[in-house]
N, C-alpha and C positions, 0 to 999 in steps of 0.2 A: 637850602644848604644842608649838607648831609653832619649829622649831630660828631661833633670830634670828640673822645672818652679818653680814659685813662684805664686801663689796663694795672688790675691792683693785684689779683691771686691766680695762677695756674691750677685749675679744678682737676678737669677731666681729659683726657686725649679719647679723641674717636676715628679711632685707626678705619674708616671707611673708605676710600680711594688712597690717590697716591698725593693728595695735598697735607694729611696731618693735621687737620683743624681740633681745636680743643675748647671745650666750656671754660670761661673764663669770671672772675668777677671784674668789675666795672667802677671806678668814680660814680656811674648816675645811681649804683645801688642795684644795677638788674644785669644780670648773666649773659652772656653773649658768646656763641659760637664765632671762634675766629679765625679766618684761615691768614696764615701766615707768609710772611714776604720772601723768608729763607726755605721756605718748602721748593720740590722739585719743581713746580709750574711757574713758580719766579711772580714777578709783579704784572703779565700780562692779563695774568689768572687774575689779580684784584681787579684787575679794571675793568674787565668785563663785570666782573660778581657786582660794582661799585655801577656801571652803568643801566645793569641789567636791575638792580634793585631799583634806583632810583626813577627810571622808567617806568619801572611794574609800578611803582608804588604813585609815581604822578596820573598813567593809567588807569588808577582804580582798582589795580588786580591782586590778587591777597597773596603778599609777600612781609616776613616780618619785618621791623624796623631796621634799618640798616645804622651801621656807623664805623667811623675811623677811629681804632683804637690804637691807639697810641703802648708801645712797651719801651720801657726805661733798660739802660743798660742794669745789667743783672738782674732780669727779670727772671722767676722759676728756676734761681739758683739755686734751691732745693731742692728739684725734681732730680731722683736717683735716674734715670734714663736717661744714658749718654747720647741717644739720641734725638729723645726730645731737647738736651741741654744743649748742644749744635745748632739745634730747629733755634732756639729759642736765642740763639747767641747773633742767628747770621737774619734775624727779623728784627731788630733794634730801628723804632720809629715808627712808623705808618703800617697797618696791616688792615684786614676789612674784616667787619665782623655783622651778623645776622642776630637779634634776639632767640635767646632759647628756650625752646619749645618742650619743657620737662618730659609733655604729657601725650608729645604727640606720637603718631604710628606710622608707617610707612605705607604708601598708596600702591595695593595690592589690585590691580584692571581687575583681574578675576572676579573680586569681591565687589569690586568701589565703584568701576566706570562708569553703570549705567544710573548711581546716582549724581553723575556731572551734568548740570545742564549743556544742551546745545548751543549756548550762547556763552558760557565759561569758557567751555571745551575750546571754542571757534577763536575766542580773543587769545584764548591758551596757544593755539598751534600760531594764529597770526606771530603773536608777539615773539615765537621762537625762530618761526622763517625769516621774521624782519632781521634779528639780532644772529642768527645762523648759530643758532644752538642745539648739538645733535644732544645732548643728556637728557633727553625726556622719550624716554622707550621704556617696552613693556618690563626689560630685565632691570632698566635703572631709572624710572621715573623721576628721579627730582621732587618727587611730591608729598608731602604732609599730611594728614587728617586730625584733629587735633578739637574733639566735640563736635564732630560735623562740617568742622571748614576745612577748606582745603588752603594751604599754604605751596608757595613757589620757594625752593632751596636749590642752590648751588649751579649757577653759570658760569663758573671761572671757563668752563670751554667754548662759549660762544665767541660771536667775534672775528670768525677766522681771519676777517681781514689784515689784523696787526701780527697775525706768524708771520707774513710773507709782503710788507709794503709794496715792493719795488712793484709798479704797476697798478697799482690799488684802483684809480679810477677806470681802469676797463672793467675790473669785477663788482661794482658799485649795484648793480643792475641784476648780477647772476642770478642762475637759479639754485636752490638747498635742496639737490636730492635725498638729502636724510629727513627729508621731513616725512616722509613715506614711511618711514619710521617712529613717529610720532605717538606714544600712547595713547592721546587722547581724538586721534587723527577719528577714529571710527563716529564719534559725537561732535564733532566740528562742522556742522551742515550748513554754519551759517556766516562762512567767510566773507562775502560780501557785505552782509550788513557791519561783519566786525571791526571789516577796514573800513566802511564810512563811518562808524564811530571812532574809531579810536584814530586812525591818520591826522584827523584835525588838532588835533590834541599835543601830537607831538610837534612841538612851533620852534623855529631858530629861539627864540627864548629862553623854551624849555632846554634844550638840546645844550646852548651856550652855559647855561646856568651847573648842570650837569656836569660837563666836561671842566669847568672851572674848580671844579671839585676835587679833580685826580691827583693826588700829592705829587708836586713836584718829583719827588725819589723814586715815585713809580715809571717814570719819562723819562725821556735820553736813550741813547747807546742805538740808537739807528741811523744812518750811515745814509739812509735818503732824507733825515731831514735837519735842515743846519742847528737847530735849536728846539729848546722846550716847547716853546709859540707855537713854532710849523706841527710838532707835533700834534700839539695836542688839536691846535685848528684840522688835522689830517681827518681824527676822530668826530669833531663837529660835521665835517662834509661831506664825511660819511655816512652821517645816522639821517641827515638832512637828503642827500641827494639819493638816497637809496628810497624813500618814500617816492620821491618823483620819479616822470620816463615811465616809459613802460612794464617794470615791475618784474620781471620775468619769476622774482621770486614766490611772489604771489597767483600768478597765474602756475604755477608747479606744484604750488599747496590747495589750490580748486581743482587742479586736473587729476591730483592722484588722491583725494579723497570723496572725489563724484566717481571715480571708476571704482571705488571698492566696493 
């Protein structure tokens, strides 16, 4: 279960995309980037960032600690920035937040790639075809370095599935042409062994335990499903039934990185 904090000081804003996330301090004592509920991406964006962490992190694969931070009404009512005072007015409750990484750098391909291994790289591109997350390109990696390790940040865009329900199990299967796009697509040689490792792993269990997680206030207001429940079981059957059947998503991410 993913750790629930309390949300005590407004540090920093880092106006990097169009979510507005900020350094924060914490109840546990340790700093947390947190992207917020009232920002433009809305609460889709947490649940992807909220699934996408807790996956990576059952996985194995190096993402920082995740957690639900919690902000109290008037919280950063000091912050002179009328806009961050908005942000922080229409986020009241449940937001997602990432441990922060003082020290880290941003993952430059020029520089960095060819020290990823082939079998990082490979569970790298799997795990973003599976979750259909196009933010991991040369211009905007999503990637940390931070003493030699590489860290995984910011999926609030994965997911596609939940912009557009209506229909959702004929696209269960599809294929991510953006994975073509993949920074790390050129060191990922070794996608087959990556899905017999890691597929097993992902278990109704896992999957269920996960989605039990997504705060109620991030759910609702969708119009194909009568209730919280359906919702969030939508989520469950998705991450579940997209592993089985013929994959096509995977076979799109071996086809167009053996022809490069």
């Amino acid at each position: 279960m993913v750790e629930r904090l309390k949300a005590t000081r407004y540090l920093i804003p880092l106006r990097e995309g169009g979510s507005l996330p900020a350094v924060v301090d914490t109840t546990s004592g340790e700093r947390y980037v947190v992207k917020f509920r009232g920002a433009g991406q809305g609460s889709k964006a947490l649940i992807a960032e909220l699934i996408a962490a807790e996956l990576a992190s059952a996985l194995g694969l190096p993402i920082p600690k995740a957690a639900i931070v919690l902000l109290d009404e008037g919280f950063g009512r000091g912050e002179p920035n009328p806009e961050i005072q908005d942000l922080l007015r229409g986020s009241t409750g449940e937001n997602f937040g990432l441990t922060f990484l003082p020290g880290a750098l941003g993952f430059d391909a020029a520089v960095d790639l060819t020290a990823v291994s082939a079998d990082l790289a490979s569970a790298l591109v799997w795990f973003d075809a599976y979750l259909t997350n196009p933010d991991r390109t040369v211009r905007n990696p999503n990637l940390l370095l931070d003493d030699g390790q590489l860290w995984l940040i910011d999926h609030g865009a994965a997911l596609y599935v939940h912009h557009r329900w209506e229909g959702w199990e004929g696209r269960v299967q599809g294929r991510f042409p953006q994975i073509k796009d993949h920074v790390l697509l050129p060191r990922a040689s070794q996608l087959d062994p990556a899905d017999s490792r890691l597929r097993p792993r992902v278990t109704a269990d896992l999957v269920s335990r996960i989605v039990a997680d997504i705060p109620d206030e991030w759910l609702g207001n969708e119009s194909v499903f009568p209730n919280r429940v359906a919702h969030r079981e939508a989520y469950a059957r998705y991450l579940i039934e997209r592993l089985n059947g013929p994959r096509d998503w995977l076979k799109e991410a071996i086809r167009v990185q053996q022809s490069r």
